[in-house]
PLY file of the C-alpha trace (Angstrom):
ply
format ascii 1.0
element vertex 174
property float x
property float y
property float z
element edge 173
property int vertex1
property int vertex2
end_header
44.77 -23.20 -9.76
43.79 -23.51 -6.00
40.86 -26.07 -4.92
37.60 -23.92 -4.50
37.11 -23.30 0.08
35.12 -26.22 0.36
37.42 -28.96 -1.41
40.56 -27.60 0.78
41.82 -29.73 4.02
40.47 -28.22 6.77
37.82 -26.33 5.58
34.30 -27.06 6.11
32.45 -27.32 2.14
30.51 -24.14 0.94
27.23 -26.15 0.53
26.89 -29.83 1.01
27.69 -32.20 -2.06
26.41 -35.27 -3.57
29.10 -37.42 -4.58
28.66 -41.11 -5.75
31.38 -43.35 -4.52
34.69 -43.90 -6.70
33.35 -46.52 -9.49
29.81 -46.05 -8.60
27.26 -46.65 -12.19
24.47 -44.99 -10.58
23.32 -41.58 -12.14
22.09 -38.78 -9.58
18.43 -36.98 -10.71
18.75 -33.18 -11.83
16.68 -32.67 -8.71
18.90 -34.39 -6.54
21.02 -30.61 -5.22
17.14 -30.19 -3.94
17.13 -32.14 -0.59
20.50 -31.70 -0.41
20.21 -27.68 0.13
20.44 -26.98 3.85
17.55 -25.34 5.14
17.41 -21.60 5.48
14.97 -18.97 6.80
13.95 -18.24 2.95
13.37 -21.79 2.30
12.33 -23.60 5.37
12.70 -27.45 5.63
9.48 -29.44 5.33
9.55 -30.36 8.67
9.78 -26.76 9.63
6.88 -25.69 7.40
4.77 -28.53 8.50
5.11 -26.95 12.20
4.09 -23.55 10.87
1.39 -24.92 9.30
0.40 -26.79 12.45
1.31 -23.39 14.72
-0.92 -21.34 12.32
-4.21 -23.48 12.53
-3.56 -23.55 16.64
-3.64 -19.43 16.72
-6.73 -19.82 14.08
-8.45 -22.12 16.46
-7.60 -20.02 19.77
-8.56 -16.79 18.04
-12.36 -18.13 16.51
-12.57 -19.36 20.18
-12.04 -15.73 21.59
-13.87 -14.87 19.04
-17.07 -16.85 19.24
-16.71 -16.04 23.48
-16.74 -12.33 22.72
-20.45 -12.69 20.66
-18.08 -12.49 17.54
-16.23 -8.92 17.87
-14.86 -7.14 14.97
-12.17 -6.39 17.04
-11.18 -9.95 17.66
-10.71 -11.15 13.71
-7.45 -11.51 12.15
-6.22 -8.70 10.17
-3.24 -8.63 8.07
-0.49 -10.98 7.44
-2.57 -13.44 10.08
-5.84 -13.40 8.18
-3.52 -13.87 4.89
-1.52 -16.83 6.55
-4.66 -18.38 8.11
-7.15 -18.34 4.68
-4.30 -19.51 2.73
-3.87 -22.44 5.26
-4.58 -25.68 3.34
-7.16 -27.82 5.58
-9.57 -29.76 4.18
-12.48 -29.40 6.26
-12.30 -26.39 8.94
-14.68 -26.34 11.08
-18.17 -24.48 10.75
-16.40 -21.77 13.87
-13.64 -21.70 11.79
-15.03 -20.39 8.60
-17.17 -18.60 9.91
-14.05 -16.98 11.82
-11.81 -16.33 8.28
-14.87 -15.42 6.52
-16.00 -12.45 8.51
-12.53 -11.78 8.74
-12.68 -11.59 4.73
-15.59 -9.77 4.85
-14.21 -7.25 7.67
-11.14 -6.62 4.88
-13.31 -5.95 1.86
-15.03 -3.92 4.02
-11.46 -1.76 5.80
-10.64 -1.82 1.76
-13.91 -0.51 0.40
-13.86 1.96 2.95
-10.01 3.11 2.01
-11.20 3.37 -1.69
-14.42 5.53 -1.02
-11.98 7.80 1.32
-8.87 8.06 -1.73
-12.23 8.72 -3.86
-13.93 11.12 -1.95
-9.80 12.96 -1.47
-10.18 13.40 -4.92
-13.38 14.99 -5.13
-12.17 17.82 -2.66
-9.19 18.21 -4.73
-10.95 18.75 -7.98
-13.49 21.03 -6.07
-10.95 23.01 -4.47
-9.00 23.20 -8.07
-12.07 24.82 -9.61
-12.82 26.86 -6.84
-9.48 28.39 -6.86
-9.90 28.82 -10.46
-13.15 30.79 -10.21
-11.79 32.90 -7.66
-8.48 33.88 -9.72
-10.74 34.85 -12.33
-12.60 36.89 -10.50
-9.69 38.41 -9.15
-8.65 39.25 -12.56
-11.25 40.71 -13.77
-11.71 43.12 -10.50
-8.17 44.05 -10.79
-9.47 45.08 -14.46
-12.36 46.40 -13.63
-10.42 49.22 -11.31
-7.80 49.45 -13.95
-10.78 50.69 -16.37
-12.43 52.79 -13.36
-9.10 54.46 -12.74
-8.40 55.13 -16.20
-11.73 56.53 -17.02
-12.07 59.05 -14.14
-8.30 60.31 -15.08
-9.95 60.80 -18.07
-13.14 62.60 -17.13
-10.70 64.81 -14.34
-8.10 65.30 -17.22
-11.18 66.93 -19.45
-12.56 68.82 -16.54
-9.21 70.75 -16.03
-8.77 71.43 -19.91
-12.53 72.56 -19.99
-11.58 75.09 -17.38
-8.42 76.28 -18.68
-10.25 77.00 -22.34
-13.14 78.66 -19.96
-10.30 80.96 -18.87
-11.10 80.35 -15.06
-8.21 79.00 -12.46
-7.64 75.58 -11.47
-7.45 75.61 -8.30
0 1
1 2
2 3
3 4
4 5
5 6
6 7
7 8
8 9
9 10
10 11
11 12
12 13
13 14
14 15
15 16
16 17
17 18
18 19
19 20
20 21
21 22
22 23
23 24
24 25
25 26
26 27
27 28
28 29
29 30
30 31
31 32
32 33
33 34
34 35
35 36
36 37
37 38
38 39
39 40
40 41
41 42
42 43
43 44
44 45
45 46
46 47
47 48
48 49
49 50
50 51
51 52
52 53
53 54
54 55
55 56
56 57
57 58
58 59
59 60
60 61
61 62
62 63
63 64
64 65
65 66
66 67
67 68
68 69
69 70
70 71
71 72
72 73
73 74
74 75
75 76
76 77
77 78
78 79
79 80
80 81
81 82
82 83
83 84
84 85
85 86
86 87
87 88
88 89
89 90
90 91
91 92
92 93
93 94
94 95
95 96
96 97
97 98
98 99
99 100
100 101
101 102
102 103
103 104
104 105
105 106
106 107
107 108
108 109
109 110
110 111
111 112
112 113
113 114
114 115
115 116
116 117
117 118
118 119
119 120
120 121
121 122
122 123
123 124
124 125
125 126
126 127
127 128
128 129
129 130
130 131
131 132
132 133
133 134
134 135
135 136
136 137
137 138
138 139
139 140
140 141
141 142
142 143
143 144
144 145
145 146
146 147
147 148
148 149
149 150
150 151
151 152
152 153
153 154
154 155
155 156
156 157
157 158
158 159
159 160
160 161
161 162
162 163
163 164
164 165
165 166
166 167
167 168
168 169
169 170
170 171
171 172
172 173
């Protein structure tokens, strides 16, 4: 049986290994394959998360800034993924700009959310109108179409015993 890639001459190792020297008494931790994992764009390294972290609280500062310069504009407030990456930021004391900043950026998304609730609500409410409005007029379609079926039927009728009442009178029909 061939040597997996890795363990081959020549070839770099599929993911990096923790191997105790030849002899060695000392027993690795389970968790030890855990700093050992290179970092990846799914799993940043610490480092690497510690300058998002650092990079997110700079755009949260520049943007309450802006913010608090434009008299605190709706338009200016994080939205989205930034507002979700900047509330979930883990600093123990923000400051009172700061807060103010993610709250009314909370408060803005409640808000965009309440508003996209009452609109799928109010969507409904014109479909179930429109659904019993169609209804109503169907049935009164159908019971115009039967109304004329009955009108037609009876004045075949009342012609039918007009003709027969002449031709027992003895008189022509036309």
């Amino acid at each position: 049986m061939a040597p997996p890639a890795g363990d081959r001459p020549g070839h770099p190792p599929d993911r990096p290994r923790l191997r105790e020297p030849p002899g060695s008494t000392r027993q690795l931790p389970p968790d030890a394959g855990a700093w050992a994992r290179p970092c990846t764009e799914r799993r940043p390294c610490t480092a690497e998360r510690g300058r998002s972290r650092e990079r997110v609280h700079r755009q949260l500062t520049e943007a309450a800034t802006a913010w608090q310069q434009l008299d605190r504009d709706g338009g200016a407030l994080h939205r989205g993924v930034r507002l979700t990456l900047a509330t979930g930021l883990d600093r123990p004391s923000p400051t009172d700009l700061e807060s103010a900043f993610l709250d009314a950026g909370v408060a803005a998304r409640a808000a965009e959310e309440a508003a996209v609730r009452r609109r799928a609500r109010l969507r409904r409410q014109a479909v179930a109108l429109l659904t019993v409005l169609l209804l109503v007029a169907t049935a009164t379609a159908v019971r115009a179409v039967r109304a004329r079926r009955i009108a037609d039927a009876q004045r075949d009728i009342a012609v039918s015993r007009e003709l027969w009442g002449r031709v027992r009178g003895g008189r022509r029909l036309c």
